[in-house]
SEKE-989444 format. One line per field, with one value per residue: residue in one letter; x, y, z of N, C-alpha, C, O in turn. Coordinates in pm, 1 decimal, always signed. Each point is the difference from the previous one (the first is absolute). Layout:
# SEKE-989444
rogu: (A, ...)
nc1: (X, ...)
nc2: (Y, ...)
nc3: (Z, ...)
cac1: (X, ...)
cac2: (Y, ...)
cac3: (Z, ...)
cc1: (X, ...)
cc2: (Y, ...)
cc3: (Z, ...)
oc1: (X, ...)
oc2: (Y, ...)
oc3: (Z, ...)
***
This chain:
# SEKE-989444
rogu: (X, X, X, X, X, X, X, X, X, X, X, X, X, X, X, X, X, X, X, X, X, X, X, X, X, X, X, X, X, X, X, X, X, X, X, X, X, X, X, X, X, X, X, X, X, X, X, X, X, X, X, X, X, X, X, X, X, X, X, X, X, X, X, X, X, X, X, X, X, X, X, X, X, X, X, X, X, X, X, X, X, X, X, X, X, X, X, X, X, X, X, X, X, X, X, X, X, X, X, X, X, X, X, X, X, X, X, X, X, X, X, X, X)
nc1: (+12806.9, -238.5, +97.3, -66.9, -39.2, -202.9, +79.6, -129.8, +30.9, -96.8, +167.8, +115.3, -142.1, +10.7, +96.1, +59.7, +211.7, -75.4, +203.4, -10.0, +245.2, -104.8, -125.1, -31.8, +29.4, +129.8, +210.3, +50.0, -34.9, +218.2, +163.9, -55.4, +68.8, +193.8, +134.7, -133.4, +80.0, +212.7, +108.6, -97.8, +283.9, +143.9, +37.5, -28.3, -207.8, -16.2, +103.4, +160.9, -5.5, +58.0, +125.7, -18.6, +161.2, +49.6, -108.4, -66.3, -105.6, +209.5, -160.8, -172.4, +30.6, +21.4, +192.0, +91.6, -64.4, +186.9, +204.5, -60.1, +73.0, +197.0, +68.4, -61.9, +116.9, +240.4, +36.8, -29.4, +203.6, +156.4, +204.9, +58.1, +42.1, +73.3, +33.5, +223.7, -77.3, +119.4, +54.9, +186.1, -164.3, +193.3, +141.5, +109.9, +198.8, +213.2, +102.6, +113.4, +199.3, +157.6, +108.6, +213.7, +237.3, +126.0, +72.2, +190.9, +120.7, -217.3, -194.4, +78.5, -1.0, +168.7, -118.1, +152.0, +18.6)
nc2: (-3373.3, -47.7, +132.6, +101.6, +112.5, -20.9, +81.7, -75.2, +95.9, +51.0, +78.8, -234.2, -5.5, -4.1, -200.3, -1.4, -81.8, -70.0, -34.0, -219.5, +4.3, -229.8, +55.5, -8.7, -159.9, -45.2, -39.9, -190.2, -114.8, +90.6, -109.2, -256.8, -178.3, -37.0, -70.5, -96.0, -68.9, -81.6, -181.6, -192.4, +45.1, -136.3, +187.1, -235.1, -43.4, -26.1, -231.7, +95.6, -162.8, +148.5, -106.1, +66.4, -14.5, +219.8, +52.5, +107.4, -113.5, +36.6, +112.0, -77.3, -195.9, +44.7, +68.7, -206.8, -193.3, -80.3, -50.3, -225.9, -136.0, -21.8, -186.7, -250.2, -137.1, -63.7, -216.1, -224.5, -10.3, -105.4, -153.3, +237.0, +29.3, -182.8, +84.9, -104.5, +24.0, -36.6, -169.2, +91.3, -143.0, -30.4, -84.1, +124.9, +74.1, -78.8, +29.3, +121.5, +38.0, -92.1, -20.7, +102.1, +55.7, -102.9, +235.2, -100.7, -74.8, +118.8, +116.8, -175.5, +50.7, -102.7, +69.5, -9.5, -129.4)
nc3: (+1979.3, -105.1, -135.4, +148.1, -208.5, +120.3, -180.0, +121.0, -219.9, +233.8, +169.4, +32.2, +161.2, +227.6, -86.1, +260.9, -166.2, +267.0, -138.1, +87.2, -0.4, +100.2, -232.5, +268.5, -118.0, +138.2, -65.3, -147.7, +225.9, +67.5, -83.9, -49.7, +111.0, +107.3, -101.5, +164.1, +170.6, -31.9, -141.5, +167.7, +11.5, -126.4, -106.7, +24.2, -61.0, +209.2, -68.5, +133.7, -94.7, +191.8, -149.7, +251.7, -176.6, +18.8, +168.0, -203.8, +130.5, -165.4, -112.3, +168.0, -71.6, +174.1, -6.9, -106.8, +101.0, +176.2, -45.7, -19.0, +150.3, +127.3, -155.3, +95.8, +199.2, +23.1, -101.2, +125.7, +126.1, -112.2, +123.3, +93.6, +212.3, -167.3, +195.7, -181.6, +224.9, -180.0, +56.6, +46.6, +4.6, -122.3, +167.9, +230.7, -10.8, +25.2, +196.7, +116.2, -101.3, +97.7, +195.2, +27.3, -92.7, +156.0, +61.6, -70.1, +214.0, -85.5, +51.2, -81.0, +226.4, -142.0, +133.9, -188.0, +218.2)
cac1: (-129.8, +33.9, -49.7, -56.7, -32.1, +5.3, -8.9, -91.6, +56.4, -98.7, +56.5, +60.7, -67.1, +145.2, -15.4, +131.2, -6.6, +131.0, -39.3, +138.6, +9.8, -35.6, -119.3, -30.7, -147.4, -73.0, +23.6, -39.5, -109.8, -54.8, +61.6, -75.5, -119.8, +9.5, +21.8, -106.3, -34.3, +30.0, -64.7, -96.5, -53.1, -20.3, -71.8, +137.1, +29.9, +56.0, +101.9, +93.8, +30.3, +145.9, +16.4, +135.2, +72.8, +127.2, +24.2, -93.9, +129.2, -86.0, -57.6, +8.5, -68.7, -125.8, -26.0, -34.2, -128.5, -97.6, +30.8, -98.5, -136.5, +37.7, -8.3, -158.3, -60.9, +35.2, -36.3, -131.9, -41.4, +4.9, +96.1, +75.3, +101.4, +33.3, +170.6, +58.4, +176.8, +89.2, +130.4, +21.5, -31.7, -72.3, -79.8, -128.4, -87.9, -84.4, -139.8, -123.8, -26.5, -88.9, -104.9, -116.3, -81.0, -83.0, -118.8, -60.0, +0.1, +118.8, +26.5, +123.3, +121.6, +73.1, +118.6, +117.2, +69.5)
cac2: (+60.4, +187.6, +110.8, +85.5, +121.8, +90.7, +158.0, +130.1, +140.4, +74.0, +124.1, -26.7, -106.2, -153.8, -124.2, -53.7, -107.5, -33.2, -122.2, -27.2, -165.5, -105.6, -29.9, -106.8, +39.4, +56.3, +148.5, +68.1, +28.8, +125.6, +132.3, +64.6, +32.4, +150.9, +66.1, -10.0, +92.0, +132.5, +90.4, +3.0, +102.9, +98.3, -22.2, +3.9, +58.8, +145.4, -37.1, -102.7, -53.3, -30.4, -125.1, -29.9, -109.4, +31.9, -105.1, -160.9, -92.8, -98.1, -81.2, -128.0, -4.2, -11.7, +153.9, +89.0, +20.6, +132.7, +100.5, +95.5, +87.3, +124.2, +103.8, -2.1, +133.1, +130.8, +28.8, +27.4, +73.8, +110.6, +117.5, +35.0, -96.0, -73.4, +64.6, -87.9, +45.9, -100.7, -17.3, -79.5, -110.5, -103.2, -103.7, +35.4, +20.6, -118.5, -68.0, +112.2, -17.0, -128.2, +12.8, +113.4, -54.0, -97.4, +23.4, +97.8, +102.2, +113.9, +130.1, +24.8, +31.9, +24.2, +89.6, -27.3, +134.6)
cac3: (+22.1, -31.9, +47.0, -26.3, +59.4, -151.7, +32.4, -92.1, -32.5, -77.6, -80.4, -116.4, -65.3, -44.2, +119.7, +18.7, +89.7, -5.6, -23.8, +38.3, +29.4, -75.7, +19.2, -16.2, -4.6, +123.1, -1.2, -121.8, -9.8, +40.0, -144.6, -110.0, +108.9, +69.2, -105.3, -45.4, +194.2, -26.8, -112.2, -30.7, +57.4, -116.4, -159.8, -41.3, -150.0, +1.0, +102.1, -22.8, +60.9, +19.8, +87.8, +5.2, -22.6, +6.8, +110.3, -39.2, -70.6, -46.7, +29.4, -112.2, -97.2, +75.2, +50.7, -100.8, -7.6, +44.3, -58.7, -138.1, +96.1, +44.4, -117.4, -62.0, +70.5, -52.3, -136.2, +22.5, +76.3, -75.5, +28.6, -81.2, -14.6, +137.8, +7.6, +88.0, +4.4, +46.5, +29.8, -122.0, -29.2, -122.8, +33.0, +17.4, -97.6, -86.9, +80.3, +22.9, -148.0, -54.7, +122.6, -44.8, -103.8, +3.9, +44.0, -89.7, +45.3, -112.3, +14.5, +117.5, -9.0, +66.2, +13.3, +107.5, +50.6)
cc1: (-1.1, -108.6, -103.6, -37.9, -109.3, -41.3, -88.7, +22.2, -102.2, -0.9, +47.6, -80.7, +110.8, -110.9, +164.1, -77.0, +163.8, -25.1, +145.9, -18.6, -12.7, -114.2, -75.7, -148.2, -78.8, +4.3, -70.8, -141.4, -49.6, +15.1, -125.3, -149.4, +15.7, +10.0, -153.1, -32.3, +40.1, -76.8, -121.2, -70.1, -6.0, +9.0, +148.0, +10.2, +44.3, +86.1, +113.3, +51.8, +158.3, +31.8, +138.8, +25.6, +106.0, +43.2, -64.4, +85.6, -103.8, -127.2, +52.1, -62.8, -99.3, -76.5, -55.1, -156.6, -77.3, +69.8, -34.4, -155.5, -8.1, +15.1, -122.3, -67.3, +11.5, -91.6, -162.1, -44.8, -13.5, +83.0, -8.1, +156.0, +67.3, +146.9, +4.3, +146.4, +82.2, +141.8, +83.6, +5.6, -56.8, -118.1, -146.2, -66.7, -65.5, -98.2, -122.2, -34.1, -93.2, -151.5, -142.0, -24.1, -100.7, -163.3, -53.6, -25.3, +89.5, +68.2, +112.5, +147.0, +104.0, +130.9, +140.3, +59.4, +59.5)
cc2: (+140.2, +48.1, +141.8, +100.3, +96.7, +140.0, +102.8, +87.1, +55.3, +100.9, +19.0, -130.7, -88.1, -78.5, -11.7, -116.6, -70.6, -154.6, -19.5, -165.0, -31.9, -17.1, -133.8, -73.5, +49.3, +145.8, +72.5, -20.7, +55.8, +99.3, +47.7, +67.6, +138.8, +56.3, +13.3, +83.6, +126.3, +71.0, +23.7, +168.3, +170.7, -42.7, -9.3, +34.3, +138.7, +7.7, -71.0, -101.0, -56.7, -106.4, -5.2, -155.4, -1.8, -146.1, -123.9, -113.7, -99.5, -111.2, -171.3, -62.3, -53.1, +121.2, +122.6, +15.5, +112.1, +123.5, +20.2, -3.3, +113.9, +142.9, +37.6, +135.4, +131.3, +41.7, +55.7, +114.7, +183.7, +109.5, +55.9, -54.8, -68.9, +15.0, -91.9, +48.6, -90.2, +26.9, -35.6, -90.5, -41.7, -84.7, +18.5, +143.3, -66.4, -96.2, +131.7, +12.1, -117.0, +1.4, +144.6, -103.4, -103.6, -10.8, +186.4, +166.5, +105.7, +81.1, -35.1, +38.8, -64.6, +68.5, -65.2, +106.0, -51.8)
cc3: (-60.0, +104.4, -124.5, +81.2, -77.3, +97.0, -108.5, +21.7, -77.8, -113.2, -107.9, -69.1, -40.8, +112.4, -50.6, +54.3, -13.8, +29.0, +49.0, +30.5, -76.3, +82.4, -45.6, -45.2, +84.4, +21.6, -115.4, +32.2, +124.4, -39.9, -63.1, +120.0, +13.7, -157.8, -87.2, +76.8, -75.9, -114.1, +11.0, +95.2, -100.1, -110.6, -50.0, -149.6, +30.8, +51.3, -97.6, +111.7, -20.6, +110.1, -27.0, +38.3, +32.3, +102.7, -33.4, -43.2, -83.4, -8.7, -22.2, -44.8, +79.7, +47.9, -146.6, -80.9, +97.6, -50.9, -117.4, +56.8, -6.2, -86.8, -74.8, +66.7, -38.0, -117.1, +12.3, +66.3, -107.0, +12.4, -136.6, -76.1, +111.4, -27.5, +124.6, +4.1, +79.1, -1.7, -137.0, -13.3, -86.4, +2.6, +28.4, -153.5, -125.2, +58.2, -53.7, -110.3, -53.2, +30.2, -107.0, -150.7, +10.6, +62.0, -97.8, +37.0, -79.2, +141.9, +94.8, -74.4, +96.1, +58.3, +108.4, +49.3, +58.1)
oc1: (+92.6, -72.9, +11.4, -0.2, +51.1, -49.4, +45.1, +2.9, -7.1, -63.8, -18.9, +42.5, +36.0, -78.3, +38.5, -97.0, +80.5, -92.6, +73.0, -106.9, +30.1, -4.0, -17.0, -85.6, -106.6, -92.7, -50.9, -67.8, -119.0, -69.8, -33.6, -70.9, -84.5, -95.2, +4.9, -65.2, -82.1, -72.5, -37.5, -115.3, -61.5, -14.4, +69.1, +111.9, +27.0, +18.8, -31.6, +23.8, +34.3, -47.4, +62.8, -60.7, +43.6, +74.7, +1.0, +87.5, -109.7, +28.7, +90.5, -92.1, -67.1, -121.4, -50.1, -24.1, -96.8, -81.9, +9.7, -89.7, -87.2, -20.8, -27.7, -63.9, -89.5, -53.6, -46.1, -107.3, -75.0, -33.1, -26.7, +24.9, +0.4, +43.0, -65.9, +83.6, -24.1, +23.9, -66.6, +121.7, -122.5, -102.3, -97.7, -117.9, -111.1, -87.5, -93.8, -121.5, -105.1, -97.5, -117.7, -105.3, -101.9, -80.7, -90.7, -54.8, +123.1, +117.1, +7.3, +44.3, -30.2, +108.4, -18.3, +21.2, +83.5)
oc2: (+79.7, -44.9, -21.5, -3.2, +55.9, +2.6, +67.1, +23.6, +4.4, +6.9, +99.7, -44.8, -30.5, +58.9, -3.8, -17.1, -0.8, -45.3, +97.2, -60.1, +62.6, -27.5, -46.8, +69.2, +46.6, +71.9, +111.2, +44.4, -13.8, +99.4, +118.1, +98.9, +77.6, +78.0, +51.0, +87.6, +90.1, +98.9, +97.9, +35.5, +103.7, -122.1, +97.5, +37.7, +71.6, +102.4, -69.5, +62.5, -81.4, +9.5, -26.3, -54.3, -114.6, -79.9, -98.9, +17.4, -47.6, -106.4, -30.4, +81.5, -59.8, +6.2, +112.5, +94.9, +70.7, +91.9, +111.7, +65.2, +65.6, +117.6, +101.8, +94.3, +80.7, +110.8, +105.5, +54.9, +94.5, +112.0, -69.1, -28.6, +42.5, -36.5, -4.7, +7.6, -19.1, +115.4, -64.1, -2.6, -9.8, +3.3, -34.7, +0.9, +11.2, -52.3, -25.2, -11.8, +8.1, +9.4, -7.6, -61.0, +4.7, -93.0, +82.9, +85.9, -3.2, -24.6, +83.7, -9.2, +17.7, -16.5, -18.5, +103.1, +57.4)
oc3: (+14.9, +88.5, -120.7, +123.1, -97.0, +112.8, -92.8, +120.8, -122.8, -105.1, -69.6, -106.5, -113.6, +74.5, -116.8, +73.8, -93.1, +67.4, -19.4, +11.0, -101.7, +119.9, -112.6, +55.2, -40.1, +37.3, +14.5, -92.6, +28.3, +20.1, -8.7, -18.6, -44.6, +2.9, -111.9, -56.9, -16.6, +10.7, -64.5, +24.7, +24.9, -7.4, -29.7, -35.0, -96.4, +65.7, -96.6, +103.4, -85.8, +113.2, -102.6, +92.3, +11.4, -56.5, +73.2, -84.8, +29.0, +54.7, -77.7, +5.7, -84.1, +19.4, +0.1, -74.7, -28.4, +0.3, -50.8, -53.6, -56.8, +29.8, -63.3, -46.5, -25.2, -4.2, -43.7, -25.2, +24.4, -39.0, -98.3, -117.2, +115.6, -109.4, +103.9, -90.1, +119.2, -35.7, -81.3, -18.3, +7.4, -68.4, -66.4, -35.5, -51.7, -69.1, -75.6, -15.8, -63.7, -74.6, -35.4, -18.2, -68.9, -3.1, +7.3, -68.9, +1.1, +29.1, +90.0, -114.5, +118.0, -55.8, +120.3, -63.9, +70.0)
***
């Protein structure tokens, strides 16, 4: 089961968001519910949006249509930029990689720590 968290940082114009587990379709669609709740409260083109991954474990291949949902969002919604920070792991960065090329999302970054 995952989990989430998102945190708006007025001051610094970040939305943190913390993403952890294995998210299940169910999870990836209160994810996107509350994540519509949130942005629809400031002007995210004046925002980056950071999503910590560090605790995310791999998606699987049923779970991966709502995660390029999820990036549609990002894309539509208009972050400045979307910063994914993860763990060192190949795997899941080449998941997140794909995932942005395949939905065409430019402005991200991922960062391992």
């Amino acid at each position: 089961m995952g989990s989430f968290n998102f945190a708006t940082n007025s001051a610094e114009a970040i939305l943190n968001v913390q993403v952890e587990g294995t998210m299940s379709e169910e999870d990836a669609g209160r994810f996107i519910q509350e994540y519509n709740q949130t942005v629809s409260q400031f002007d995210p083109s004046l925002y980056d949006i950071v999503l910590d991954c560090t605790k995310l474990n791999v998606s699987t291949a049923d779970v991966l249509p709502m995660l390029e949902q999820c990036y549609l969002l990002y894309q539509q919604s208009g972050f400045k930029k979307v910063i994914f920070t993860i763990t060192k792991s190949p795997i899941l960065k080449m998941q997140l990689s794909r995932v942005a090329r395949s939905t065409k999302l430019e402005n991200y970054e991922i960062i391992e720590v």
